[in-house]
C-alpha positions as CSV (number, residue, x, y, z in Angstrom):
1,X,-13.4,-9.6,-3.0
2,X,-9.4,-8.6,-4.0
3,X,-7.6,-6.7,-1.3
4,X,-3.7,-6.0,-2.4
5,X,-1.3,-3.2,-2.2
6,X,-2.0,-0.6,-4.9
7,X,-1.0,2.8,-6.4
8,X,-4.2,5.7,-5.8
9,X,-3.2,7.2,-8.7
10,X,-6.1,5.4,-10.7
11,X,-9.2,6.9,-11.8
12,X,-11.3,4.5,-9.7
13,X,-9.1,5.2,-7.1
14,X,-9.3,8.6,-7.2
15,X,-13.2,8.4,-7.8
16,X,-13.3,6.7,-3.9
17,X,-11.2,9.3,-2.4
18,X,-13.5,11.7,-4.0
19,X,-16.4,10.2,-2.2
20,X,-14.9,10.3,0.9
21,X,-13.7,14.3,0.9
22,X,-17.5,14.7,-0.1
23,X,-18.8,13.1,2.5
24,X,-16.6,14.2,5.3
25,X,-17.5,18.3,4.2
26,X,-20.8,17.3,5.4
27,X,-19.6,16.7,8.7
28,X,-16.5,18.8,9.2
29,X,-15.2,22.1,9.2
30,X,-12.0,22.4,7.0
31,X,-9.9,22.9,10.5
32,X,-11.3,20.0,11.8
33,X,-10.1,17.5,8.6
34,X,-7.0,16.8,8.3
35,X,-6.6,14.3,4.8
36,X,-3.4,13.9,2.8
37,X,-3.7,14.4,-1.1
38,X,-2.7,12.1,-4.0
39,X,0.7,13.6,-3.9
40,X,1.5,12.0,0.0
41,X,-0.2,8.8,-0.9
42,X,2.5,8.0,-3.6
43,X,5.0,8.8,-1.1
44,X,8.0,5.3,-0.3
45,X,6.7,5.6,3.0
46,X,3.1,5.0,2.3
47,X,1.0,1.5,2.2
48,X,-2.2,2.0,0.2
49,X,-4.8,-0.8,0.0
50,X,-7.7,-0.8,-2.3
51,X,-10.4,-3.4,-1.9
52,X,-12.2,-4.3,-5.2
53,X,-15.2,-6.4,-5.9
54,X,-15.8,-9.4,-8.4
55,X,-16.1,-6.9,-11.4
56,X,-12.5,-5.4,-10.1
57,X,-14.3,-2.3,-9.2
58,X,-12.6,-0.6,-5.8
59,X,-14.8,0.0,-3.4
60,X,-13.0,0.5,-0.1
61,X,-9.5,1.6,0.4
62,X,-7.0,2.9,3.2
63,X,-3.9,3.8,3.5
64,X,-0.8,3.7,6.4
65,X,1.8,6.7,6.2
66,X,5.1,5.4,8.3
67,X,6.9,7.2,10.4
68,X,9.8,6.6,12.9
69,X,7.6,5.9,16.0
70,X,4.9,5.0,14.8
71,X,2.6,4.0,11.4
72,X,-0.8,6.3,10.7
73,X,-4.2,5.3,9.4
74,X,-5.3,7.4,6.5
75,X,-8.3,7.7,3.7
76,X,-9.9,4.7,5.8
77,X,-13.2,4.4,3.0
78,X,-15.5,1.8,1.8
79,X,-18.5,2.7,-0.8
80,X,-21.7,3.1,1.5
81,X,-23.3,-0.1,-0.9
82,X,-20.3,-2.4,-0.2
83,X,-20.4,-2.0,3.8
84,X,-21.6,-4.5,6.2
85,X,-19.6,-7.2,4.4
86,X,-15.9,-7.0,6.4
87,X,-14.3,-4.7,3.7
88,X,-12.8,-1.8,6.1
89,X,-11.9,-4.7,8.4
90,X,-9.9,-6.3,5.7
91,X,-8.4,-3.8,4.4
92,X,-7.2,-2.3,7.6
93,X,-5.9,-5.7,8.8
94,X,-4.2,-5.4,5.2
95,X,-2.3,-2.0,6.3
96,X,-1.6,-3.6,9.6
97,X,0.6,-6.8,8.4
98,X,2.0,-5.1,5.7
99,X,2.8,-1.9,8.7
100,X,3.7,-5.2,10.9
101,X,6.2,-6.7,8.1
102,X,8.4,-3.5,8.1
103,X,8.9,-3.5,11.7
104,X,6.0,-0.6,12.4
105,X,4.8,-1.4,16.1
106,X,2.5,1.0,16.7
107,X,-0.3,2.2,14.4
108,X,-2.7,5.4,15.7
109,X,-5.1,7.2,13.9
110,X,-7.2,10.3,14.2
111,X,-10.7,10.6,12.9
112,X,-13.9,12.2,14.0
113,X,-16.7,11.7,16.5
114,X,-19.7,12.0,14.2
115,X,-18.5,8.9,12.6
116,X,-19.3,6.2,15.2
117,X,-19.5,3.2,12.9
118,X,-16.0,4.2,12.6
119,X,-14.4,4.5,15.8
120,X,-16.5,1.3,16.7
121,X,-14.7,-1.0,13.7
122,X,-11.5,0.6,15.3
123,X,-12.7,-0.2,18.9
124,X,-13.5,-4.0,17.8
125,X,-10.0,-4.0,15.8
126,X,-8.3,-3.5,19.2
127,X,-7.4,0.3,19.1
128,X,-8.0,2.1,22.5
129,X,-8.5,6.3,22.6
130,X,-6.1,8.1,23.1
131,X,-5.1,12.0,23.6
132,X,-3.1,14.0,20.3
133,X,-0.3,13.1,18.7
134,X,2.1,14.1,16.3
135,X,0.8,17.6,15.3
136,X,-2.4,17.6,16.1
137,X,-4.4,19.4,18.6
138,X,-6.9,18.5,20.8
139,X,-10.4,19.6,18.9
140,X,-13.8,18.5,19.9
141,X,-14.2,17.0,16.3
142,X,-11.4,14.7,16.4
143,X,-11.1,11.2,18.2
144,X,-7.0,10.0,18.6
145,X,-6.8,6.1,18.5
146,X,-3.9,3.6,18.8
147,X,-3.1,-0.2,18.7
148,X,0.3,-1.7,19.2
149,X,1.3,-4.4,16.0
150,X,2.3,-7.9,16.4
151,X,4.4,-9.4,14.1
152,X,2.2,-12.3,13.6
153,X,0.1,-10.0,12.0
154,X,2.3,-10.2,8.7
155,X,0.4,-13.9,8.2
156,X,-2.5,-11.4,7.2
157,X,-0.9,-10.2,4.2
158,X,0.4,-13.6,3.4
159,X,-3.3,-15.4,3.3
């Protein structure tokens, strides 16, 4: 498996984000989702990491927006036949160092209680619950994380 720094601007790419706004209208109400297009993702102040397997095909990706205070987790998804195997691990640990290596702290994140494999990797990964942030609102679908950064995490992106 390849994990690096990519652009989401590639069909792929754009094919696993796909996926993932498909799968989260199953469980939540527009008001309750709260993703950032194609557009934001290209943005300076964006990480985005794709995972890809031994054919180069992506199948997970994630991405950190950075801000002042504090870095974001966003578009956290791996393809349903590549989990179990460390990908979303990976490739947030990916966002972290690289969040880490420009001087980004504190990472929170916001996603949504009928996905509890999810806030379980976060749990495991260190992230404690936490209430709204930023410009969110408190909403019985959504679940508020954070974890505070070390900089040792930048050996992460280095292995």
């Amino acid at each position: 498996m390849q994990i690096e720094l990519e652009s989401p601007d590639q069909p792929d790419v754009i094919a696993l984000i796909a996926e993932l706004d498909a799968y989260q209208d199953t469980l939540y109400p527009p008001e309750s989702r709260h993703a950032i297009g194609l557009a934001s993702l290209k943005q300076p102040n964006v990480l985005f990491v794709v995972a890809r397997d031994a054919d180069a095909r992506a199948i997970g990706c994630g991405a950190a927006v950075l801000h002042r205070e504090f870095g974001e987790v966003k578009r956290m998804y791996v393809h349903p036949l590549a989990r179990g195997r460390g990908v979303a691990r990976r490739v947030l640990a990916m966002l972290e160092a690289g969040a880490a290596q420009r001087e980004c702290d504190l990472f929170r994140l916001e996603t949504g209680p009928l996905q509890p494999e999810a806030i379980a990797l976060y749990a495991a990964c260190g992230y404690v619950r936490r209430g709204p942030f930023a410009a969110y609102r408190d909403d019985p679908l959504s679940v508020f994380m954070e974890k505070r950064l070390m900089r040792t995490e930048t050996s992460a992106l280095q292995s």
